[in-house]
N, C-alpha and C positions, 0 to 999 in steps of 0.2 A: 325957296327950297322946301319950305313945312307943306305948300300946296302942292308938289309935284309926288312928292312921300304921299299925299294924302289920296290923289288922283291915281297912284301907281298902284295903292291897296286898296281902293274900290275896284280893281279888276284882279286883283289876286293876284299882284307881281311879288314878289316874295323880296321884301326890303335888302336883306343881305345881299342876295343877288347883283341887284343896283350898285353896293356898297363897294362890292368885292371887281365890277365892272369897272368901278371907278379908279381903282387900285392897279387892276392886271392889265394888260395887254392886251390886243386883241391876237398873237402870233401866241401868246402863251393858252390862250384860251382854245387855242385851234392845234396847239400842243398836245394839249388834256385830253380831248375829244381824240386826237388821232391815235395815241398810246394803248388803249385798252384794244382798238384793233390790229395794229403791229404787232403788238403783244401776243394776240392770239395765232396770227400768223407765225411767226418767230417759236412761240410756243409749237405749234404744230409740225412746222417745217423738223425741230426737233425729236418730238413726239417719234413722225414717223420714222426719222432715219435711225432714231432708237430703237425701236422695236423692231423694223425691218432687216435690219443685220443682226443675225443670226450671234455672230459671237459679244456682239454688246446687251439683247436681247436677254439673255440669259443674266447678266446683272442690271437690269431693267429697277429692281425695289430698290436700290441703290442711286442708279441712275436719273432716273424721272422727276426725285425731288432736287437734283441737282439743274436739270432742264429747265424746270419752274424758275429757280433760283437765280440761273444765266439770261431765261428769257427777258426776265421785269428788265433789268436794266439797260438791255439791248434795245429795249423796244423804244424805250424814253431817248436814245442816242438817236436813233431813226428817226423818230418824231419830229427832230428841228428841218432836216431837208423836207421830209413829205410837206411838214407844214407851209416852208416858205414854198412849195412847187404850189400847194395850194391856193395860197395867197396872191398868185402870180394874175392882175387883173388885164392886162393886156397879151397872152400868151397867144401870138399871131397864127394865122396858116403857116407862114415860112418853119415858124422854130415846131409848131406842130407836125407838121412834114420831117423836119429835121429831128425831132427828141429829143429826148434825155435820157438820165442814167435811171429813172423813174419810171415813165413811159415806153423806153426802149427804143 
C-alpha cells in the first residue's frame, strides 16, 4: 500500500483523491460530474421562462433568487437517471433506435 501511495505521488495524483475513490462509487462519482450541468440547464430552462413572460418578468428581483434556490435541488434529482443512462455499457442499435425518456 505505502509503494503504490508512493508511486501515485511521483506523478502528482493527489492522495485524497485515491482515498475518497476508495470510498464512493463509481455511479456517485458520475452523479457529481453530471449535477453542475443539469443544474445549469434547469437553471436556464427557468431563467428564461422567467424573464420571458411579461407578467412574472416584472417580479423577476424576487423571482430569480428563488429559480437558483428550486434549481440546486432539482438538478441533483435528475442526476441519478442521466447518470445510470450513462453508465449503460452495452446500450444496443435496437434500444438506440428505440430510446428513451433521455434521448427521446
Amino acid at each position: 500500500m505505502l509503494k503504490e501511495r508512493e508511486q501515485f505521488a511521483a506523478v502528482g495524483v493527489d492522495l485524497l483523491f485515491l482515498e475518497l475513490e476508495k470510498v464512493m462509487q463509481t455511479d456517485t462519482w458520475v452523479k457529481i460530474i453530471c449535477a453542475p450541468v443539469i443544474n445549469a440547464v434547469v437553471f436556464g430552462i427557468g431563467a428564461v421562462s422567467l424573464l420571458s413572460t411579461p407578467a412574472l418578468s416584472a417580479h423577476a428581483p424576487y423571482l430569480m433568487p428563488a429559480v437558483v434556490v428550486v434549481s440546486f435541488p432539482i438538478s441533483f434529482l435528475l442526476a441519478g437517471p442521466v447518470a445510470r443512462r450513462m453508465r449503460l455499457k452495452y446500450w444496443g442499435t435496437s434500444e438506440w433506435k428505440k430510446g428513451d425518456f433521455i434521448s427521446g
